[in-house]
Legacy VTK file of the C-alpha trace (Angstrom):
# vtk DataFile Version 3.0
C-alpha trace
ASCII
DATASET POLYDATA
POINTS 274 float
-11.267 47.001 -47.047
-13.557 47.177 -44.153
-12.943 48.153 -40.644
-13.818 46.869 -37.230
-17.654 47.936 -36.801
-19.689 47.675 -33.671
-23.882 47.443 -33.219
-25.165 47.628 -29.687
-27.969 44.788 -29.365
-30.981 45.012 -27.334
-29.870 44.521 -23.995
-26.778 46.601 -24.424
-24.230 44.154 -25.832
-21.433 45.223 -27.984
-21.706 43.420 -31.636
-18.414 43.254 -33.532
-19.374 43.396 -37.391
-17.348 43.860 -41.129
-19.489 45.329 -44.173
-18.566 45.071 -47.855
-19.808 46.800 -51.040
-23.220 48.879 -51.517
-26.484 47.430 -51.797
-28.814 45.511 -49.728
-27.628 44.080 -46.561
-27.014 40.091 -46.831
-25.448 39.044 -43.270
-23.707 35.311 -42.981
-24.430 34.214 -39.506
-21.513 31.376 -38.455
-22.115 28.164 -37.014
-20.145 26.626 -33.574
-16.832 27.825 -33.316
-16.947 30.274 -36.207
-16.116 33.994 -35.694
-16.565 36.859 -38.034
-13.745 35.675 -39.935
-14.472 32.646 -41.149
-16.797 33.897 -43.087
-14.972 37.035 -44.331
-14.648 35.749 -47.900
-18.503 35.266 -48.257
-19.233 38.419 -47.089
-16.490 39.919 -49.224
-17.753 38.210 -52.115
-21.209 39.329 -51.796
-19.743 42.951 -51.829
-18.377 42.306 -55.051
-21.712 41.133 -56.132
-23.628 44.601 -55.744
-24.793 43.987 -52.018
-23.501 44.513 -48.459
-21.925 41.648 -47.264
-21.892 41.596 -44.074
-20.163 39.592 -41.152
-20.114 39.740 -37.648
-18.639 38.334 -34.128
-21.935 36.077 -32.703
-22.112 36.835 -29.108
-19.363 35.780 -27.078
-16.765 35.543 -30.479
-14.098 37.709 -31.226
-14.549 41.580 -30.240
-18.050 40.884 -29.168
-19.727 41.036 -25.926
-21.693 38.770 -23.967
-23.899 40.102 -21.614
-25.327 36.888 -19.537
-29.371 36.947 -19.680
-29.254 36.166 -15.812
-30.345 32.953 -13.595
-32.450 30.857 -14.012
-32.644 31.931 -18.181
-34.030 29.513 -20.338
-33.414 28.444 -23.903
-35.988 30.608 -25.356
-34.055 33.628 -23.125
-30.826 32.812 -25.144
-31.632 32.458 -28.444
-33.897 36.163 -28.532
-30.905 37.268 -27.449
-28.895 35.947 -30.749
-31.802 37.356 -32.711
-31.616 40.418 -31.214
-27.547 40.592 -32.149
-28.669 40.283 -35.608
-31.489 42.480 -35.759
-29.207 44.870 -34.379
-26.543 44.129 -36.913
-29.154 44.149 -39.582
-30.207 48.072 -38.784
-26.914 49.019 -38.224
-26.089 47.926 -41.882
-28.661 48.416 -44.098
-31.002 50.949 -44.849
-34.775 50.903 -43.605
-36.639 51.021 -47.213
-34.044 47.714 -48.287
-34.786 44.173 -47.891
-31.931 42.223 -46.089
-31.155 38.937 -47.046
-29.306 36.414 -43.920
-27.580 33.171 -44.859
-26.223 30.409 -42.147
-23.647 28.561 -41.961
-24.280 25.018 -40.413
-26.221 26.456 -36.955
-26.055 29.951 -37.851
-28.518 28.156 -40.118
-31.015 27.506 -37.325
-30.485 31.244 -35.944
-31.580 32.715 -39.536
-34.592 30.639 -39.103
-35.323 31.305 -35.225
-34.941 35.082 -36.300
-36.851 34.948 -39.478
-39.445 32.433 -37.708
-39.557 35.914 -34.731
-40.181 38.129 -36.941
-36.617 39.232 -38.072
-36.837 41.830 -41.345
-35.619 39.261 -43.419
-36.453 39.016 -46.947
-34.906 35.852 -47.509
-32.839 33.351 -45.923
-30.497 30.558 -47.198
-28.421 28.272 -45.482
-25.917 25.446 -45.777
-26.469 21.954 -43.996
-28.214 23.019 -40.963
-27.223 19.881 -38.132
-30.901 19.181 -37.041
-30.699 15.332 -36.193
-32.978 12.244 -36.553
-33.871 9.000 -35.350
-30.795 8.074 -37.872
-28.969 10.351 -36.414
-29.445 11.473 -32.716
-27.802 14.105 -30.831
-25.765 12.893 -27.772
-27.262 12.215 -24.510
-27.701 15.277 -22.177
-25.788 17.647 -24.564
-26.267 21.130 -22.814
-25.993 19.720 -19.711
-22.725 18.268 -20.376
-21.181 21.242 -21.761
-22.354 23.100 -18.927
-20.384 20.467 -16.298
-17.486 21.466 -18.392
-18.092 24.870 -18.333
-18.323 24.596 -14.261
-15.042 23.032 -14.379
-13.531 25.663 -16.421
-12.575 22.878 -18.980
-12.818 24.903 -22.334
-10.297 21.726 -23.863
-12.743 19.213 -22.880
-15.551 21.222 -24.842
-13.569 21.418 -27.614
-12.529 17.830 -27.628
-15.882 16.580 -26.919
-17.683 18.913 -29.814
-15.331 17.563 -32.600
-15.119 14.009 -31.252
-18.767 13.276 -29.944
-20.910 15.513 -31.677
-18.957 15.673 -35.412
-17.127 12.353 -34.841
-13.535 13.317 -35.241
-10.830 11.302 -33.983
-9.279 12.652 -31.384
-6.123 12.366 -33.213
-6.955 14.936 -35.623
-8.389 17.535 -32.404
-4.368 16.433 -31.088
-3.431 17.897 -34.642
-5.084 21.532 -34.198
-2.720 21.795 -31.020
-0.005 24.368 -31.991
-1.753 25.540 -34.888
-3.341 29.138 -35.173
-6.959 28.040 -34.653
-6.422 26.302 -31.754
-6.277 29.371 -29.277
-9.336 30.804 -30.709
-11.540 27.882 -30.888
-10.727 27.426 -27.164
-11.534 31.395 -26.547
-15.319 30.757 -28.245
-15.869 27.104 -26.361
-18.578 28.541 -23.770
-20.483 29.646 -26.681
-20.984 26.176 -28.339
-23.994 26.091 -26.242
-25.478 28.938 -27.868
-25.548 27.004 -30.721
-27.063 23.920 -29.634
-29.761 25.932 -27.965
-30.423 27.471 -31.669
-30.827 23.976 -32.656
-33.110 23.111 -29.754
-30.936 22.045 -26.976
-31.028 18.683 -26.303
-33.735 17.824 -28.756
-32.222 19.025 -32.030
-34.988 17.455 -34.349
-36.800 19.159 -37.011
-38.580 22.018 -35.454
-41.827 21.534 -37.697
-43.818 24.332 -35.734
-40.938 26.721 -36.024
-40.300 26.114 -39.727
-44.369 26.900 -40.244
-43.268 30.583 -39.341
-40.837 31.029 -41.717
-43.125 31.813 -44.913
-40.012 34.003 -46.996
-38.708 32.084 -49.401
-35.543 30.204 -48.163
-32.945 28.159 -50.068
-31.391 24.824 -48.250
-27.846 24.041 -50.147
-25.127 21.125 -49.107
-22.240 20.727 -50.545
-20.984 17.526 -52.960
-18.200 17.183 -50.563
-20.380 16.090 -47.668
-19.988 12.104 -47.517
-21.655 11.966 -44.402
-25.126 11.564 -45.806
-27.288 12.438 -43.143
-25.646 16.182 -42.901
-26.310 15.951 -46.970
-28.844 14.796 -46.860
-30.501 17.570 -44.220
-30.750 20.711 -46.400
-33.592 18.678 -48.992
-35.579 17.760 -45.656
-35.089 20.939 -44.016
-36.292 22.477 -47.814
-39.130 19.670 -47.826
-40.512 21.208 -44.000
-40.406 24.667 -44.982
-43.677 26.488 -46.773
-41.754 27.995 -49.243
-38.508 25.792 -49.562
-36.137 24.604 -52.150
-33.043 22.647 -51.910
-29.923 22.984 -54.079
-26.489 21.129 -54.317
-23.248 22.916 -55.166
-20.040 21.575 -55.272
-17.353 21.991 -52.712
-15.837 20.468 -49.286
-16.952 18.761 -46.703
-19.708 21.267 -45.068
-18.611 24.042 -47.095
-18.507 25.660 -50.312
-16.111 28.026 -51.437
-17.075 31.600 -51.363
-16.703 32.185 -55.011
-19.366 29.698 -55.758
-21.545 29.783 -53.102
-22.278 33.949 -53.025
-23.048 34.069 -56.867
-26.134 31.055 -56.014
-26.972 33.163 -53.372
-26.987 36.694 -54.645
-29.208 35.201 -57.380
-31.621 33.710 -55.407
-32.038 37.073 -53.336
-32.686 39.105 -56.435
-34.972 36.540 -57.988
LINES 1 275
274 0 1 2 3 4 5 6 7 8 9 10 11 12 13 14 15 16 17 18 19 20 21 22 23 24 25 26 27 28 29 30 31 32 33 34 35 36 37 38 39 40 41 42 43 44 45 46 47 48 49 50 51 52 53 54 55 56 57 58 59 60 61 62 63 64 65 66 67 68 69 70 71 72 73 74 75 76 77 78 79 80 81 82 83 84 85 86 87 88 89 90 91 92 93 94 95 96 97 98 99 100 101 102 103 104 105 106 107 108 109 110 111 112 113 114 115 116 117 118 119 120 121 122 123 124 125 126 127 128 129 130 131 132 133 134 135 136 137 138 139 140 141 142 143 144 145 146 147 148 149 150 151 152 153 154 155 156 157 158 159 160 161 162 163 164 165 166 167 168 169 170 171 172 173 174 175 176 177 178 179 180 181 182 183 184 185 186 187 188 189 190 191 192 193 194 195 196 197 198 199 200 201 202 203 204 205 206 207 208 209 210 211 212 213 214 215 216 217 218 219 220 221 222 223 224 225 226 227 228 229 230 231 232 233 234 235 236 237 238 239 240 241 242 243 244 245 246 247 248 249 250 251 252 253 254 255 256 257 258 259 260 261 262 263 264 265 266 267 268 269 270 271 272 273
């Protein structure tokens, strides 16, 4: 069992991380509203595999910090500061004559590839239906600006109401359904940093980032899950794979924008070894 582990990032924030097994490091990065538990399974299960699986608290999650990059910071200012939480969780983890592998859940997708694009010491990256949009499929209207009048209001409900109705399309029944349940608290504690995320995916243009994607010359695997009926979000991970120089796509079953941690590590563990 692992305990509570803690990296200090490059401007002095605190980085709340989990590592599992022996072997080289292979980090899952979460997407919005994820903290270092969601992904505990993965992470365990990659232990289990002959690697360190690792998990960790994204900035602003869980026992994390946040340290604000200051006024007047700009997109590019908040997203080097995500890659500098897992660079930091990266060294902290492995060791420096391993490779270390990094695999992204939904937007911790684009964060593996804004690191690896940086210049991250990753070896390989995979992730799993990374929410870049298209004309098909556009991202609201003024997206960081509206969670930001939100966030001025102190309205971390109306974040989390407009996330899962507006930008996933849940009824709002179903966000009245998470009331009283043990998630809901949480997901309201990590509502501020939703807009981490959509800067990852390039704030309010969230389209393929073709001249990022040139950068990221490791091999990388793109995976969705069977379960996905929505088919644009399917459909993503073979045109994310088609934009990358050294992509490949892969389906595996599972739920809808998941699969289950004892099929997806052994397709990933595989893949990093190959």
């Amino acid at each position: 069992m692992s305990q509570l582990e803690k990296a200090t990032s490059a401007d002095g924030t605190t980085i709340a991380y989990e590592a599992y097994g022996t072997g080289p490091v292979a980090v899952v990065v979460g997407g919005a509203f994820c903290d270092r538990g969601a992904f505990r399974d993965v992470a365990q299960a990659l232990g289990e595999l002959g690697m360190t699986g690792v998990t960790y608290d994204r900035r602003g999650r869980g026992d994390s910090g946040d340290t604000q990059p200051g006024a007047g910071a700009q997109r590019r200012d908040v997203v080097a500061r995500e890659i500098e939480d897992l660079t930091a969780v990266i060294a902290a983890t492995g060791e420096s004559d391993s490779p270390a592998y990094a695999f992204g859940a939904s937007s911790g997708g684009a964060l593996v590839i804004e690191a690896i694009a940086a210049g991250t010491p990753i070896a390989k990256g995979a992730a799993i239906e990374v929410p870049y949009r298209s004309d098909a499929w556009p991202a609201p209207d003024d997206y960081i600006g509206t969670l930001e009048r939100f966030e001025e209001a102190g309205d971390r409900e109306g974040i989390l109401r407009y996330f899962n109705n507006i930008v996933v399309g849940m009824p709002d029944e179903m966000v009245e359904g998470m009331k009283g349940t043990p998630m809901w608290e949480p997901m309201l504690a990590m509502t501020y940093t939703v807009k981490y995320d959509g800067y990852c995916l390039g704030g309010d243009d969230q389209s393929l980032p073709t001249e990022t994607l040139r950068r990221v010359t490791v091999p990388f695997l793109s995976i969705c899950s069977s379960g996905t009926m929505m088919p644009a979000l399917h459909d993503s991970a073979a045109v994310l794979a088609d934009a990358l120089p050294d992509g490949r796509a892969v389906e595996l079953p599972g739920d809808f924008h998941q699969v289950h941690a004892d099929v997806l590590a052994p397709v990933l563990v595989e893949f990093y070894r190959a």
